[in-house]
C-alpha positions in Angstrom: 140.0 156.4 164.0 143.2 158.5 164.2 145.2 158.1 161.0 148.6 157.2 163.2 147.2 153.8 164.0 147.1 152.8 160.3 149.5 151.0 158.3 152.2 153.2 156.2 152.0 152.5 152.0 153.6 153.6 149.3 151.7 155.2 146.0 151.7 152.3 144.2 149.0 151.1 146.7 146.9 153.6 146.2 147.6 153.8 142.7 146.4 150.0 142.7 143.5 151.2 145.2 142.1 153.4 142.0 142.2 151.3 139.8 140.1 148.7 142.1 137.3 151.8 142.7 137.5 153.4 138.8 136.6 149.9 137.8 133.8 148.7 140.3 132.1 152.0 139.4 132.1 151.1 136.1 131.6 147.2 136.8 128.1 148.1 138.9 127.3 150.8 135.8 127.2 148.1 133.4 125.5 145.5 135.3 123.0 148.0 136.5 120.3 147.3 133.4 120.6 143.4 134.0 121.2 142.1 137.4 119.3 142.1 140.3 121.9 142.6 142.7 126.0 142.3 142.7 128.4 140.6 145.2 132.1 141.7 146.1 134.6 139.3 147.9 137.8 140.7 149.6 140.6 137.8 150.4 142.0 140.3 152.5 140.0 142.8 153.8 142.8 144.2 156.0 142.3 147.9 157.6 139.4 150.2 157.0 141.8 152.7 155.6 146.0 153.5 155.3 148.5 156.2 155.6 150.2 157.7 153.1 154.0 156.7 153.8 154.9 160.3 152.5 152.5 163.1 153.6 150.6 160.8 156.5 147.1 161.6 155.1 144.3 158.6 155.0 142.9 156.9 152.3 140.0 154.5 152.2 141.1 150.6 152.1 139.4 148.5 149.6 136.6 147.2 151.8 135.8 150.6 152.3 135.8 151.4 148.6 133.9 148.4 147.9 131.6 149.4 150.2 130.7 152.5 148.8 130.9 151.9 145.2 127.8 152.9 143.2 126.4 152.7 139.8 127.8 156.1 137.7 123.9 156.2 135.9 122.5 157.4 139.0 120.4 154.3 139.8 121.6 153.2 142.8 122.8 149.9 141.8 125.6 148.4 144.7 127.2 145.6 145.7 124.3 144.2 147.9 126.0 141.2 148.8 129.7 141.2 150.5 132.0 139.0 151.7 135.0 139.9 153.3 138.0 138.0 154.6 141.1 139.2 157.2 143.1 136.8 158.8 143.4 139.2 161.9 140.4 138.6 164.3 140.4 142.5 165.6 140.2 143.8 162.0 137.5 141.9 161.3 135.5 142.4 164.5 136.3 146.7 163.6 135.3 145.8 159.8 131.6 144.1 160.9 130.9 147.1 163.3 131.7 149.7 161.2 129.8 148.1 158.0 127.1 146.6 159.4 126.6 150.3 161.2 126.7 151.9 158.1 125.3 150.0 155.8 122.0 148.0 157.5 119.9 147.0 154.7 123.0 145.3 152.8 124.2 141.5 153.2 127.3 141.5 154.7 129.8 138.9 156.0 133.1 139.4 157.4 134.7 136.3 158.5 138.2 136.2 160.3 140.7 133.5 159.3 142.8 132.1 156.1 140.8 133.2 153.4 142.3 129.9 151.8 139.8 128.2 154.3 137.0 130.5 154.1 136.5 131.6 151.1 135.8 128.1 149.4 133.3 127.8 152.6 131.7 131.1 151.8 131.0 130.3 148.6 129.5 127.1 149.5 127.7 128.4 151.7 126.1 131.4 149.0 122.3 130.7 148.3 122.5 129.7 144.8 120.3 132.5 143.1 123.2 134.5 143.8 125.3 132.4 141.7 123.5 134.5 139.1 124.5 138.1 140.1 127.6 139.9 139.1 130.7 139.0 141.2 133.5 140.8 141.7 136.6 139.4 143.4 139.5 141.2 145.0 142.6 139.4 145.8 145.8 141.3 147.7 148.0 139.2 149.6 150.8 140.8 151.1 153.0 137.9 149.4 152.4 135.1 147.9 149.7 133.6 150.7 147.2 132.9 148.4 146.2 129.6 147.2 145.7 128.4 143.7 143.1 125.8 145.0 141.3 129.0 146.2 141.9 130.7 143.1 139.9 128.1 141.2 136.7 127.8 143.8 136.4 131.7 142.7 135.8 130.6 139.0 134.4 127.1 139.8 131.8 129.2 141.6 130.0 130.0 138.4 131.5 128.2 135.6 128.2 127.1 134.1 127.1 130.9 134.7 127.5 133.3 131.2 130.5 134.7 133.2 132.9 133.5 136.2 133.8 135.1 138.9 136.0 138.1 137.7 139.2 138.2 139.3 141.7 141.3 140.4 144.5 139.8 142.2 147.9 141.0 143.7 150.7 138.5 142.2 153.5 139.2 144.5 156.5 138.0 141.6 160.1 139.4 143.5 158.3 137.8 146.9 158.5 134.2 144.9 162.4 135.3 143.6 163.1 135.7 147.2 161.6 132.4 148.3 162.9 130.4 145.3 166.5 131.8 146.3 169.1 132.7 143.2 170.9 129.3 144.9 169.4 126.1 146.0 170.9 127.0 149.3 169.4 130.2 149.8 165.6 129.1 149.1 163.2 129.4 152.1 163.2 125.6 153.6 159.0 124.8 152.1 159.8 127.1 149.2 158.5 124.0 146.9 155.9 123.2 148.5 154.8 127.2 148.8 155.3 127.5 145.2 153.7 124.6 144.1 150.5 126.0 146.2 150.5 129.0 145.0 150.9 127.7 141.1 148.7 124.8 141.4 151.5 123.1 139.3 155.1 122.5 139.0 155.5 124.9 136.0 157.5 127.3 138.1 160.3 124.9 138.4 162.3 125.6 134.9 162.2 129.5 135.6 163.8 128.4 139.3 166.2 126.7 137.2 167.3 128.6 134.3 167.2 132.0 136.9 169.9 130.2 139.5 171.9 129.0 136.2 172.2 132.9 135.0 170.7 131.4 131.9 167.8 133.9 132.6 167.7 137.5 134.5 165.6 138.5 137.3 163.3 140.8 135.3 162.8 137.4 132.8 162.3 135.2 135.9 159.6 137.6 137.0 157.7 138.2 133.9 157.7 133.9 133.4 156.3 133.7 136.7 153.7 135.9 136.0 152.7 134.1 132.4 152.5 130.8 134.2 149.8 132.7 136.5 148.0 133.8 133.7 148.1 131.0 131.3 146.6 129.2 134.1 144.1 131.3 133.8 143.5 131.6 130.5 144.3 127.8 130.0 143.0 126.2 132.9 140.2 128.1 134.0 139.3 129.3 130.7 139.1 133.2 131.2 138.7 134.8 127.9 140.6 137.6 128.8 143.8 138.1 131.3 145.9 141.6 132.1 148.9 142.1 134.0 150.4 145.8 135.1 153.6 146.2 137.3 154.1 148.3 139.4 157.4 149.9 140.5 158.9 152.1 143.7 160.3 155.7 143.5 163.6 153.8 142.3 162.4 151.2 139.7 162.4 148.2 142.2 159.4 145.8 140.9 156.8 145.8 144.1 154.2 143.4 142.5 151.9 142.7 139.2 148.5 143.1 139.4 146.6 140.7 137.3 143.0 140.6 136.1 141.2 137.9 134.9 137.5 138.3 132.9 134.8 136.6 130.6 133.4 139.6 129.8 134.3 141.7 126.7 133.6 145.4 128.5 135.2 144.0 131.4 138.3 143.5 129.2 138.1 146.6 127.6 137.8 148.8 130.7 140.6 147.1 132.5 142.8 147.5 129.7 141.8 151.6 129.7 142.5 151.6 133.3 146.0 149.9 133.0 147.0 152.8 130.5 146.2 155.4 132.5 147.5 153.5 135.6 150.5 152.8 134.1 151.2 156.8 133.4 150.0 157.8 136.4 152.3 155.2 138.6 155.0 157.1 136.4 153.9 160.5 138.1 153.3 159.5 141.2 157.1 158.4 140.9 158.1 161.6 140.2 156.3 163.2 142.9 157.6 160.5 145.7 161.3 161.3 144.7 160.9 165.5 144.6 159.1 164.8 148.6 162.2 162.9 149.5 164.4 165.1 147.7 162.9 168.4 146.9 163.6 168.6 143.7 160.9 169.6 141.3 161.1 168.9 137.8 159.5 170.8 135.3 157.2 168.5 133.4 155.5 165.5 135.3 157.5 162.3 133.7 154.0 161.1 131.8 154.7 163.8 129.4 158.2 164.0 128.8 157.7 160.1 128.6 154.6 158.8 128.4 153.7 154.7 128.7 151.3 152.8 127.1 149.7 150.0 127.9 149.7 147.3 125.5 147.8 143.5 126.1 149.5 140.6 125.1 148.2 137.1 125.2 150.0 134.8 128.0 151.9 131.9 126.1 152.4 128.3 127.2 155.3 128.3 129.7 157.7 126.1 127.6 157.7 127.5 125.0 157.2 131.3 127.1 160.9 129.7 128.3 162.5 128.5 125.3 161.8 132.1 124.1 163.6 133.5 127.4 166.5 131.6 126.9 167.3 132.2 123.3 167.5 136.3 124.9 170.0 138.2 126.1 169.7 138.2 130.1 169.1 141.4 131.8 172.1 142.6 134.1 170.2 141.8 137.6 
């Protein structure tokens, strides 16, 4: 496939795209001594692979990387069982070929459509001895498509399992500012009822309202909208664990959070190892996306003049997450 007919990203997505395969090699590692077999689910499969928005060169999409991820102990151990979702019929008819070409002796689904509507079906559908293996879910809208209702199949697929479904999801938080609108009047027309999909709840409502007041800033409004998604959760759902990462452009414009959600105690712990590096890592690949555009090179990458840490942090009840916001000053967005 020539690289020219694949969609243009910027590093955050490949940053995001390492993280995904750093931690289903060490996902399949640990469940290699235990499990039988391991299942991966992709929302949205899209494209076998992207372009570089910078230097043009290819890199593997996450099917792909799913695909190929393997066990680090050099046993073998894959993801036997996939399921893959892309709303575009022509992806997933080049998605099936190429997989099912490559990869004969796995079990391998790739279903065009919503994966709002499939993937509840597909998990219906999952003979229930595989209810018992490993799952692994990967969620990247492009905005804020997803469903909550779909959210909660994934862990309702194994509730009464040791561990749920674990989840790595997109949460697209300045797409919802631009759909809620700073003013009533500038909201999308179904911003409501998109919001209250995507939530599962009306939670989101007070940050709408203390944002278009200026009681709050944008970078608050963001950051609530994200704890409300991950108290949810936490709260709802009852994952043990939840982490959130954002990730920035060349000029410090927020692009999205990623989110992770786990019962498992390595799980957590390997996440939260891959968010600090990530979170360095984004900072030099900043660096190097501004000296391409500009051709400036600085001297030391920014990770070591500056380096970040990544620190967890519980989510917190969204009134009282609010009532925290508001007794704040406001940032100047």
């Amino acid at each position: 496939m020539a690289s020219a007919a694949k969609q243009s990203w910027g590093f955050w997505t490949q940053s995001k795209l390492q993280i995904l395969e750093d931690y289903l090699g060490a996902f399949l590692t640990a469940c290699s001594g235990r499990a039988k077999g391991a299942v991966y689910l992709d929302a949205f499969a899209g494209e076998g692979a992207g372009r570089d928005r910078l230097t043009d060169s290819e890199f593997d999409g996450s099917a792909r990387i799913a695909a190929a991820a393997t066990a680090s102990n050099g046993s073998g151990f894959c993801f036997n069982h996939l399921r893959f979702v892309e709303l575009k019929t022509t992806r997933a008819d080049e998605i099936r070929k190429e997989f099912h070409a490559a990869f004969p002796d796995r079990d391998i689904d790739v279903v065009p459509g919503d994966c709002n509507e499939q993937i509840p079906r597909l998990l219906a559908e999952m003979p229930e001895d595989l209810t018992w293996y490993p799952t692994f879910a990967f969620l990247d809208p492009f905005g804020i498509e997803l469903h909550w209702d779909t959210i909660n199949a994934l862990a309702a697929h194994k509730r009464t399992r040791t561990y749920k479904v674990e989840l790595f999801m997109l949460f697209a938080s300045p797409a919802i500012m631009r759909i809620a609108g700073l003013t009533e009047a500038k909201a999308v027309f179904d911003a409501d009822e998109r919001l209250t999909r995507l939530f599962g709840c009306d939670d989101w409502r007070p940050i709408v309202d203390a944002r278009r007041s200026h009681r709050i800033g944008g970078d608050q409004a963001r950051e609530a909208f994200v704890n409300v998604m991950r108290w949810r959760l936490a709260h709802d759902l009852r994952y043990q664990r939840t982490h959130v990462l954002e990730f920035k452009n060349s000029g410090g414009t927020p692009i999205y959070h990623m989110v992770f959600a786990t019962d498992n105690g390595a799980g957590d712990r390997i996440m939260a190892q891959l968010y600090d590096s990530a979170a360095n890592r984004n900072q030099d690949m900043a660096q190097d996306a501004i000296e391409q555009k500009t051709g400036v090179t600085r001297l030391f990458p920014a990770s070591q003049v500056a380096p970040l840490r990544y620190r967890p942090t519980p989510p917190i009840e969204p009134s009282e997450y609010l009532d925290a916001l508001l007794g704040s000053p406001t940032d100047t967005e």
